[in-house]
C-alpha positions in Angstrom: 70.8 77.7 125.4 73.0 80.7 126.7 71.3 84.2 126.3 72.5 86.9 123.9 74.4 88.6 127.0 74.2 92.3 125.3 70.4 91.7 126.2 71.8 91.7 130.3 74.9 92.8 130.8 74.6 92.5 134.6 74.9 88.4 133.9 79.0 89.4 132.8 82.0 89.7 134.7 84.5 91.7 132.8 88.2 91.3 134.3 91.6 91.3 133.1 95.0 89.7 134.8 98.1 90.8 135.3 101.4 88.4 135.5 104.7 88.4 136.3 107.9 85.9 135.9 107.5 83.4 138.7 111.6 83.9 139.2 112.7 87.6 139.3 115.6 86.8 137.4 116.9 84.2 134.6 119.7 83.5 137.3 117.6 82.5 139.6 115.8 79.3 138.1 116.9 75.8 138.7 118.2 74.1 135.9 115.7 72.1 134.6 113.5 75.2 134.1 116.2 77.0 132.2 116.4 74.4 129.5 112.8 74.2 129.4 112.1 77.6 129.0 114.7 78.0 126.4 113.3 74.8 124.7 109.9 76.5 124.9 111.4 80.2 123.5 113.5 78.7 120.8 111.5 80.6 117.7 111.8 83.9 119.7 115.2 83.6 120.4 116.0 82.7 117.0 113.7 85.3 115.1 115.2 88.2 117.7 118.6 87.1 117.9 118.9 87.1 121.6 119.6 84.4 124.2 117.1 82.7 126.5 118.7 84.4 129.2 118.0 88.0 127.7 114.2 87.1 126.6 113.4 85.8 130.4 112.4 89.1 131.9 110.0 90.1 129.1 108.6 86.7 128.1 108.5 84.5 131.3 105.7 86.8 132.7 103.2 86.4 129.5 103.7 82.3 130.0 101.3 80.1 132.2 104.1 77.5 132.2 106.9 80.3 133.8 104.8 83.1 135.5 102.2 83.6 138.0 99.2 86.1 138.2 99.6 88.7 141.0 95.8 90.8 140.4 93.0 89.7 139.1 90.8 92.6 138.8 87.1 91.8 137.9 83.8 94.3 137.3 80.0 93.8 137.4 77.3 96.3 136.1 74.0 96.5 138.1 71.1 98.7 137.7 70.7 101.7 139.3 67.8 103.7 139.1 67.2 104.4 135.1 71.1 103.7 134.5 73.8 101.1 134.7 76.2 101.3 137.1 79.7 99.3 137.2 81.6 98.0 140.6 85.2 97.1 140.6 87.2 95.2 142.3 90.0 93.5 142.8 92.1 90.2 143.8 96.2 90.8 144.2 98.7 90.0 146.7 101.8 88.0 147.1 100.1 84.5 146.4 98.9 83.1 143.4 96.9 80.7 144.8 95.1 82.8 147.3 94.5 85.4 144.3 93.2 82.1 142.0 90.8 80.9 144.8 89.5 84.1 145.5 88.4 84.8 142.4 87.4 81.1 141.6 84.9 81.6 145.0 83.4 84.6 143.1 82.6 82.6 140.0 81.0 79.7 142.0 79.5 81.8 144.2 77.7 84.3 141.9 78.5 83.3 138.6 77.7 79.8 137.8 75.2 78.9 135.5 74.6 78.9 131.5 73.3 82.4 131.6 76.6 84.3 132.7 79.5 85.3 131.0 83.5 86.3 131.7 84.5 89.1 129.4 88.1 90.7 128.8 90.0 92.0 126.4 91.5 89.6 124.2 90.4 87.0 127.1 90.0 84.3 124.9 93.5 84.3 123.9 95.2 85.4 127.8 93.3 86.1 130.6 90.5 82.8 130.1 93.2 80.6 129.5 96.1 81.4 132.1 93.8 81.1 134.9 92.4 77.7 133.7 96.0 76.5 133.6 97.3 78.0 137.3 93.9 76.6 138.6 95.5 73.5 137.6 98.7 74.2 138.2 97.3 74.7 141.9 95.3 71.8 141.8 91.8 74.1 142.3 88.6 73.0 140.5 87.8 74.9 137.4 84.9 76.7 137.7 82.4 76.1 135.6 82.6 79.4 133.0 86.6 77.9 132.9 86.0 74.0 132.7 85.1 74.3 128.9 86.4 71.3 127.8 84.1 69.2 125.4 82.0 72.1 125.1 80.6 73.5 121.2 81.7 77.0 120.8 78.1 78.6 121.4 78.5 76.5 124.6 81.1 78.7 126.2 80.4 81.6 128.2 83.6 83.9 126.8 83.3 87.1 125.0 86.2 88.9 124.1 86.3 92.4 123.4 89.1 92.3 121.2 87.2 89.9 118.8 83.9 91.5 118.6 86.4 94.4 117.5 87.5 92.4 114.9 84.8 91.2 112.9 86.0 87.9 112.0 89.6 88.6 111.4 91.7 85.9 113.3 95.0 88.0 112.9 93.7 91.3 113.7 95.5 92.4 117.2 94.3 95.9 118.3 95.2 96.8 122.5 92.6 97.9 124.6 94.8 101.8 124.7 94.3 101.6 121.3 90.9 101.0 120.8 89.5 103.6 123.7 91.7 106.1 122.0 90.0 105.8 118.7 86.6 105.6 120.0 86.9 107.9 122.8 86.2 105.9 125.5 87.7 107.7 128.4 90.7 105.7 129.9 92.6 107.3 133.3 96.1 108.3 132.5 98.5 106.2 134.7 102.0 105.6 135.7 102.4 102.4 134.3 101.7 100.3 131.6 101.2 96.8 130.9 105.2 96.0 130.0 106.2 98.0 133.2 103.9 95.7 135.5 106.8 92.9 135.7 109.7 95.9 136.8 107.1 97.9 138.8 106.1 94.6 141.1 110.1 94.3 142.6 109.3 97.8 143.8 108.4 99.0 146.9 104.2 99.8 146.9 104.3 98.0 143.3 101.7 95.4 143.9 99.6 98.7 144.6 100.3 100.2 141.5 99.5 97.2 139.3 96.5 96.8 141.2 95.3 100.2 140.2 95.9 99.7 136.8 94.2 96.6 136.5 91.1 97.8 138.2 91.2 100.7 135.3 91.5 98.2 132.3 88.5 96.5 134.0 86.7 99.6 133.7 88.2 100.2 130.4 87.0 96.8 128.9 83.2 97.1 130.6 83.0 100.3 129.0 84.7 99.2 125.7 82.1 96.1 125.7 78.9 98.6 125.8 80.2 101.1 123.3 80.8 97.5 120.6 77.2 96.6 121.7 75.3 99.8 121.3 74.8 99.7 125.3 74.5 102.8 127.6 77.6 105.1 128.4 79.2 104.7 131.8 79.9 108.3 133.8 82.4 108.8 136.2 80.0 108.8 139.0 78.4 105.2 137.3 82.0 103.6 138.8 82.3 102.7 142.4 85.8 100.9 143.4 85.4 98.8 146.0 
């Protein structure tokens, strides 16, 4: 039986992902990928009125099937002294796969049993799922907060920031920005934004910059997470980046 994880928030690892289109362009995919990805797009390109070809660069990036994850940025609060203090982190680089087993070492290394969690902002729906499917993709062994398969929803270690936001409504989208704005949770102003990470990666010192970023959504979410579950507020000096 899995702990109510507000009760220990030191047993979650809050993280978020960033992607990108595996190709850099629509020219450069092989034929068989084109037609699939239109195949796959056919709604959008129909309900926008624009070609396969002109969705690629915004779309193939936010699909496990056509993009790959260049950061995975991931947080853990510990105690320290009277207070709760977060470190951040982060996984990014050239190589998928390096980035995938990097961060599937930390799971099996520190976060393996019924009593932890994985927490992200609208995780359940992006971030949980797209590295379960690149693990495979890669041919690397789910970890176990991942390998949910056959499990009953009370089973699964995934809490989602975005749906304890929304009390039960399954269409009710609200972005992290949005949600720190209105409850004035402190969020770093930065250069970029999530549709820029795609564009900013082809550019010199991108990878950098998205990394950054990512490591400040982590931040974002842990803090997000306590202020939803009456929990303690994070300072400045409570965040170490490591």
């Amino acid at each position: 039986m899995r702990n109510d994880p507000a009760k220990d928030p030191t047993k979650i690892l809050f993280l978020d992902i960033e992607t990108v289109p595996q190709a850099a362009a629509w020219e450069e995919l092989d034929p068989d990928t084109a037609t699939l990805f239109a195949e796959k797009t056919r709604y959008e390109q129909e309900r926008q009125q624009k070609s396969a070809a002109e969705l690629y660069g915004d779309r193939a990036g936010i699909l496990a099937e056509f993009g790959k994850i260049v950061c995975i940025g991931v947080g853990s609060l510990h105690k320290q002294g009277d207070r709760l203090a977060l470190r951040v982190t982060s996984f990014h680089g050239e190589h998928e796969r390096d980035i995938v087993e990097r961060f599937v070492a930390l799971l099996d290394d520190h976060y393996h049993t019924e009593q932890h969690f994985l927490c992200a902002h609208n995780g359940k729906e992006f971030d949980f799922p797209w590295i379960a499917r690149r693990c495979v993709v890669h041919g690397i062994r789910l970890p176990r907060l991942l390998d949910i398969g056959g499990l009953k929803p009370w089973e699964v270690g995934h809490l989602d920031t975005m749906q304890l936001w929304s009390f039960g409504d399954r269409k009710h989208f609200t972005s992290l920005a949005l949600l720190c704005h209105i409850l004035g949770i402190p969020t770093p102003k930065d250069d970029i934004t999530g549709a820029d990470v795609a564009r900013v990666y082809r550019e010199p010192g991108g990878l950098e910059r998205i990394a950054t970023y990512c490591r400040k959504d982590v931040v974002a979410t842990a803090r997000l997470y306590l202020r939803l579950t009456r929990g303690p507020v994070l300072r400045e000096e409570d965040v170490t980046v490591v």
